[in-house]
VEXDREN-2710 file (C-alpha; in Angstrom, 1 decimal):
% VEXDREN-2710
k/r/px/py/pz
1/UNK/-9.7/-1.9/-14.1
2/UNK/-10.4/-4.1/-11.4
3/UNK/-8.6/-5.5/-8.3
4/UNK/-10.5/-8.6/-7.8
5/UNK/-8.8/-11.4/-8.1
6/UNK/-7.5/-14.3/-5.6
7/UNK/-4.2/-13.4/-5.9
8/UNK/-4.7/-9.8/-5.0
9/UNK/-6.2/-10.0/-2.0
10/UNK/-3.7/-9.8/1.1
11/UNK/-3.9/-9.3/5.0
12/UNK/-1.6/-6.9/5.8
13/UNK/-0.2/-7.5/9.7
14/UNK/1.4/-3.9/11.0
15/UNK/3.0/-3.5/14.3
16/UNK/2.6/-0.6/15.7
17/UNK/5.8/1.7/15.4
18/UNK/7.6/-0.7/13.6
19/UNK/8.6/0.3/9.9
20/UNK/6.8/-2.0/7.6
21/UNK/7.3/-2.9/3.9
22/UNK/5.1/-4.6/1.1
23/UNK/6.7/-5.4/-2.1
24/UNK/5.0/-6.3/-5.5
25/UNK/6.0/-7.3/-9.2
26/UNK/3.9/-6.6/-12.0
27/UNK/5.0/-8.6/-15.2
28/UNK/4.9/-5.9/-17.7
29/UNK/7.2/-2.9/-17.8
30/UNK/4.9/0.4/-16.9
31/UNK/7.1/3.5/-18.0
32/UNK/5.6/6.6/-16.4
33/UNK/3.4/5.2/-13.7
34/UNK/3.2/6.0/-10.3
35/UNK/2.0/4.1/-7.4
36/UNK/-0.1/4.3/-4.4
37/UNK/-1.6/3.0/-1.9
38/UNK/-4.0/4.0/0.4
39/UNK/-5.6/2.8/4.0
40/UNK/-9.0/3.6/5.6
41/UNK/-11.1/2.2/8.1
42/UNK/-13.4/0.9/5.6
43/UNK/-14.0/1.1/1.9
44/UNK/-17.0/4.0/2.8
45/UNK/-14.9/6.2/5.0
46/UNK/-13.5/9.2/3.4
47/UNK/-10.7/9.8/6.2
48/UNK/-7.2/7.4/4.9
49/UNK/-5.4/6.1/7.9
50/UNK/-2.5/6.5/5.9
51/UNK/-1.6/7.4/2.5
52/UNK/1.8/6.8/0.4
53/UNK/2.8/7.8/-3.0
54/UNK/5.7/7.2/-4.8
55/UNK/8.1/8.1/-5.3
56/UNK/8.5/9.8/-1.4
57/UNK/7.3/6.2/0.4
58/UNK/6.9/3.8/-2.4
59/UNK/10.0/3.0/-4.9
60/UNK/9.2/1.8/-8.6
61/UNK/11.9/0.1/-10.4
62/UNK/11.6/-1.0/-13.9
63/UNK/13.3/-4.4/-14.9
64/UNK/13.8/-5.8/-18.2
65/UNK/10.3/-7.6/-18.4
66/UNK/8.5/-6.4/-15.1
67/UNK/7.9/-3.4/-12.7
68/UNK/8.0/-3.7/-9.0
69/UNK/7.1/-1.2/-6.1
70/UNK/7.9/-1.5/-2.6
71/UNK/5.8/0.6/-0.4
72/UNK/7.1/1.7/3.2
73/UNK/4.9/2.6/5.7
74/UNK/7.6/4.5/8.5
75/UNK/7.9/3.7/12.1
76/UNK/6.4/7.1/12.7
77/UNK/3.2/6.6/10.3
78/UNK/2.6/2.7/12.1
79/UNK/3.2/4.2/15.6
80/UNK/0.4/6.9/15.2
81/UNK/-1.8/3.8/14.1
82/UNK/-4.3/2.4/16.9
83/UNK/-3.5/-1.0/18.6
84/UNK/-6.0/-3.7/17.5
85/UNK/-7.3/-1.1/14.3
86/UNK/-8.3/-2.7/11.9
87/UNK/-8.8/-1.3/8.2
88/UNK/-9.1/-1.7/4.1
89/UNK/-6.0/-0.8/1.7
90/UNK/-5.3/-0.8/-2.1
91/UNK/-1.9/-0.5/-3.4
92/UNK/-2.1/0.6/-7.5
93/UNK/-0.6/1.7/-10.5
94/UNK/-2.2/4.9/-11.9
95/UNK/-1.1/7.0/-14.7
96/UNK/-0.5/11.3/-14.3
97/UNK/-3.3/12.2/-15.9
98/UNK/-6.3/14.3/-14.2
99/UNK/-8.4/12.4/-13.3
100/UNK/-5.4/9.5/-12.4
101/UNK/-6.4/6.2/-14.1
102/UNK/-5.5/3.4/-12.4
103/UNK/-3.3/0.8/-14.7
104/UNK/-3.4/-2.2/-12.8
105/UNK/-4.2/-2.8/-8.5
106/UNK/-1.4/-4.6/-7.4
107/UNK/-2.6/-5.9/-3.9
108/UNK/-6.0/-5.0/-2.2
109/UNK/-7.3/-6.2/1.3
110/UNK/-7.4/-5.4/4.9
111/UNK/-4.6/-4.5/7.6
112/UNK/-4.8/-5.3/11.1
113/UNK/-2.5/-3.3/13.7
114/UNK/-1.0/-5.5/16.1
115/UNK/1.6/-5.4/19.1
116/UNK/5.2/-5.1/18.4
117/UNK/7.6/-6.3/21.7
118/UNK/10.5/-3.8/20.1
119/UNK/8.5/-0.5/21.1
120/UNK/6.0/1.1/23.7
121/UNK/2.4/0.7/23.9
END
């Protein structure tokens, strides 16, 4: 499985302390999956500047012909973020075995942090 593709790379804008969603559609029904995504300074740093799963921060809803998942990243999880961080993310499907295998990466790219007027520096 692979992530590269033109329409899966994204720049993610968070302002800091602000609660922040990213939605996706798959076009194929994926009973049993989960989702994740997953930020980091860079693709080499162990650390994750954040980390959500579903179904606690992301929701998965199957349609008729398509899946989508909507990852939230809270007000508390983008306030503890760094003003002017920068970072890498991927946002995937992955099955429950051990080790997970990823079905499909939904979105990959990089995430900046930047101001946000509606709360304190």
């Amino acid at each position: 499985m692979s992530c590269d593709g033109a329409d899966n790379e994204f720049h993610l804008p968070i302002k800091r302390g602000a609660t922040v969603t990213l939605t996706v559609t798959y076009p194929a029904v994926l009973t049993g999956y989960s989702a994740r995504m997953i930020g980091r300074a860079t693709y080499d740093t162990a650390s994750t500047r954040f980390s959500l799963v579903s179904p606690t921060t992301i929701t998965i809803s199957l349609g008729a012909t398509a899946t989508t998942a909507v990852a939230t990243l809270s007000s508390s999880v983008t306030g503890a973020l760094t003003m002017g961080e920068t970072g890498v993310f991927d946002f995937e499907f992955f099955d429950g075995s051990s080790p997970s295998i990823v079905k499909e990466c939904l979105k990959k790219g990089t995430f900046e942090v930047i101001p946000n007027s509606n709360a304190a520096p």
